[in-house]
C-alpha positions in Angstrom: -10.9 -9.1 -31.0 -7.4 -9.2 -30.1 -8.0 -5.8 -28.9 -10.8 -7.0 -26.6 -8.7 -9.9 -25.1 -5.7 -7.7 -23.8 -8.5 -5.2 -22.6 -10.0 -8.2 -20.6 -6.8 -9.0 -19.3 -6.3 -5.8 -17.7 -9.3 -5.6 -16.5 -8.6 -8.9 -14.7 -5.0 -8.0 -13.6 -6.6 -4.8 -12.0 -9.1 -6.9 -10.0 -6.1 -9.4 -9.0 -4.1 -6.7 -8.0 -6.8 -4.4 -5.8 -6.8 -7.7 -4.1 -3.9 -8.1 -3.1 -4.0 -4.9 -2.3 -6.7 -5.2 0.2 -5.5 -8.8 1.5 -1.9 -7.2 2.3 -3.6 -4.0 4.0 -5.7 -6.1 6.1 -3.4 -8.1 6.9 -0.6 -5.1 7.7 -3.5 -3.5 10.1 -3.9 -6.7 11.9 -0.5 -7.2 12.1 -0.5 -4.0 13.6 -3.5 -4.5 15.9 -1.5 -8.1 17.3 1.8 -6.2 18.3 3.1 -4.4 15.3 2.3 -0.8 16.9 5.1 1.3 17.8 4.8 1.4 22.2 8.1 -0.9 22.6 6.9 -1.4 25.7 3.5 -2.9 25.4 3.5 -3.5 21.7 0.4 -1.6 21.5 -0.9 1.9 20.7 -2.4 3.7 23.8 -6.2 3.8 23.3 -6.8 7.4 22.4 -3.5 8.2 21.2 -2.7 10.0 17.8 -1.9 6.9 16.5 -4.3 4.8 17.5 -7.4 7.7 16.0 -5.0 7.5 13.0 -5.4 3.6 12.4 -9.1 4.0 13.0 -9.1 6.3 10.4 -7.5 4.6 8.2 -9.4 1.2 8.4 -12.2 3.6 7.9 -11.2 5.2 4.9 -10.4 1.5 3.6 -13.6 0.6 4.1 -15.0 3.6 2.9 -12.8 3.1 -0.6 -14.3 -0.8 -0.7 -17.9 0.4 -0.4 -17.4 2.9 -3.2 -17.6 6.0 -1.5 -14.7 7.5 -2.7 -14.8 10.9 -1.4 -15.6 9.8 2.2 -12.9 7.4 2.1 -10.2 10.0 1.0 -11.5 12.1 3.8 -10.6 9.8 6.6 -7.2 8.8 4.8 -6.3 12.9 5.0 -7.5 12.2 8.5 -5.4 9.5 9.3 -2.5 11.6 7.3 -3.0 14.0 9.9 -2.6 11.7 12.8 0.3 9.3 11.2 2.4 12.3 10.8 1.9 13.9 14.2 2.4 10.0 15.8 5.7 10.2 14.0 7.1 13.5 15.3 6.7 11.8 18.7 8.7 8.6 17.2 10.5 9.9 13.6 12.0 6.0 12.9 8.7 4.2 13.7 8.3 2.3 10.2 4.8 1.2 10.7 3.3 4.3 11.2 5.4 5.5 8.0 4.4 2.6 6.1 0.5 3.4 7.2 1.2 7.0 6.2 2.7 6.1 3.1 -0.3 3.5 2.3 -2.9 7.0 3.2 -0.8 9.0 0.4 -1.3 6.2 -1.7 -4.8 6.6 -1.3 -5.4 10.0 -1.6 -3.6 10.2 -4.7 -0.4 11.5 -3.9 1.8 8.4 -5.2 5.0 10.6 -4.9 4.7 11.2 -1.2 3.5 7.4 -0.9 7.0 5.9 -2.5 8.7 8.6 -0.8 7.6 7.3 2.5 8.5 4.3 1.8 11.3 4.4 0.7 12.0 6.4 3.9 10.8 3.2 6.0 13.0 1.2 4.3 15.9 2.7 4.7 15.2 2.4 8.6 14.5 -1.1 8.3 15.8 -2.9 5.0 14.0 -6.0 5.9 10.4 -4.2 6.7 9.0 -6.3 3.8 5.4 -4.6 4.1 6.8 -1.3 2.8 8.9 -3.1 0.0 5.4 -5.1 -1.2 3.7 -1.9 -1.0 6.5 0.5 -2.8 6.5 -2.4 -5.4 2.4 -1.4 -5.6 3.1 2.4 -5.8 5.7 2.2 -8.5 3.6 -0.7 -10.8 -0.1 1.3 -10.0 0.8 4.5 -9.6 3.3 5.1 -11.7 2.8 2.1 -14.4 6.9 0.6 -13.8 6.2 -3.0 -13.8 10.2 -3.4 -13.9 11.3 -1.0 -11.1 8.3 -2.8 -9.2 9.5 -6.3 -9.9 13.0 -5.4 -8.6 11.6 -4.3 -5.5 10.1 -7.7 -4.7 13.0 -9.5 -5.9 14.4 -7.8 -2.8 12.4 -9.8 -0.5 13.9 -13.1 0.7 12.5 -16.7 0.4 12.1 -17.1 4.0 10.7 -13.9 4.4 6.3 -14.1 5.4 5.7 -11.7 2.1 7.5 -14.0 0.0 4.7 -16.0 -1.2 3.0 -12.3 -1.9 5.8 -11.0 -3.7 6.5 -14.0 -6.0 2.8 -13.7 -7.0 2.5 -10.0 -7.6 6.2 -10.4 -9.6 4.5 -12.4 -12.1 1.4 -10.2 -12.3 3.7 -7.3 -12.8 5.9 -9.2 -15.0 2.7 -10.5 -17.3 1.3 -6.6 -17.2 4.7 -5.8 -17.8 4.6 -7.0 -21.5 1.0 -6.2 -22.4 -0.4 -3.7 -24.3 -0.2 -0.3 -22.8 -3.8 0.5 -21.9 -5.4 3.8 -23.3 -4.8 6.4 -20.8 -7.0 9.0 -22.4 -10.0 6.8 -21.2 -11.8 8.9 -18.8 -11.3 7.0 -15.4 -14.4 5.6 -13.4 -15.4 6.3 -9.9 
C-alpha cells in the first residue's frame, strides 16, 4: 500500500511539474512576444525572420506535445532547432533565442544539449532567471538530480520575477528529492 502512495505521489509531482513547465514556457514566449526578442532596436523579431518562423515553430511543437501528438510536436521543435541556431549565428550572445533552443533540445530529447545551452545563456547573462528555472528543469527531469536542481534555483534572488516559481519548484524537487526512486525499467507511455 505504501508502495501505491509513493507511486501516487509521483504521479502527482509529474503532473505539478509538466505544469509548471508549461506555465513558465508560456509565459517565456509571451515574454518574448511583448519585447523579449533579440532586435535591440525595436524589441521585436522582424516578421519573417529566422527567428520569428523559429518561435512559431516552437509554440507549435508545444502545442503539438499538449495535444498528444508527440511525433508531430518533436518535428516542429527540430524545426525551430533549425531556425534558433541559424538566428543565433546572426546574434551568438542572444540569450533568448539560446534559452528557446535550449527548451527545443529539451524537447526532443536531447537533455545534454538542452543544459548545455543553458548553461551557455547563463554565462552571458548570470541574472537571465528563465534559463536558470529551466536548467533547474533539465537537471531534476532529465537527468533525475533534484539536488544540483535545487541549487540552481537557490541562485535566483528574492526580488527576482521567477522567484515565486523557483521557491515552489525547490520544494517539489526537494520533496521528490527524498522519495522513492521510481522504477525506471517501466516501459514509458506516449
Amino acid at each position: 500500500m505504501a508502495f501505491m502512495n509513493a507511486r501516487k505521489r509521483n504521479k502527482t509531482l509529474t503532473y505539478v511539474i509538466v505544469v509548471f513547465v508549461s506555465v513558465g514556457l508560456l509565459l517565456s514566449v509571451s515574454l518574448y512576444w511583448i519585447g523579449g526578442s533579440s532586435d535591440p532596436v525595436t524589441g521585436s523579431a522582424p516578421a519573417g525572420s529566422l527567428e520569428a518562423s523559429a518561435v512559431q515553430d516552437f509554440n507549435s511543437g508545444f502545442d503539438l506535445l499538449q495535444q498528444g501528438k508527440n511525433k508531430e510536436g518533436v518535428q516542429k521543435f527540430n524545426s525551430a532547432i533549425k531556425g534558433f541556431e541559424a538566428a543565433l549565428k546572426a546574434t551568438p550572445d542572444n540569450v533568448q533565442v539560446l534559452g528557446d533552443l535550449a527548451t527545443s533540445y529539451f524537447y526532443t530529447g536531447n537533455v545534454d544539449k538542452a543544459i548545455q545551452l543553458a548553461n551557455k545563456a547563463l554565462e552571458i547573462d548570470p541574472n537571465f532567471s528563465t534559463a536558470r528555472v529551466n536548467l533547474a528543469i533539465y537537471l531534476f527531469e532529465g537527468k533525475k538530480n533534484a539536488e544540483e536542481a535545487v541549487k540552481e534555483l537557490k541562485k535566483i534572488g528574492n526580488s527576482d520575477s521567477n522567484y515565486q516559481r523557483a521557491q515552489d519548484l525547490m520544494a517539489q524537487f526537494e520533496i521528490a528529492g527524498t522519495q522513492p526512486p521510481v522504477d525506471n525499467n517501466a516501459t514509458p507511455k506516449n
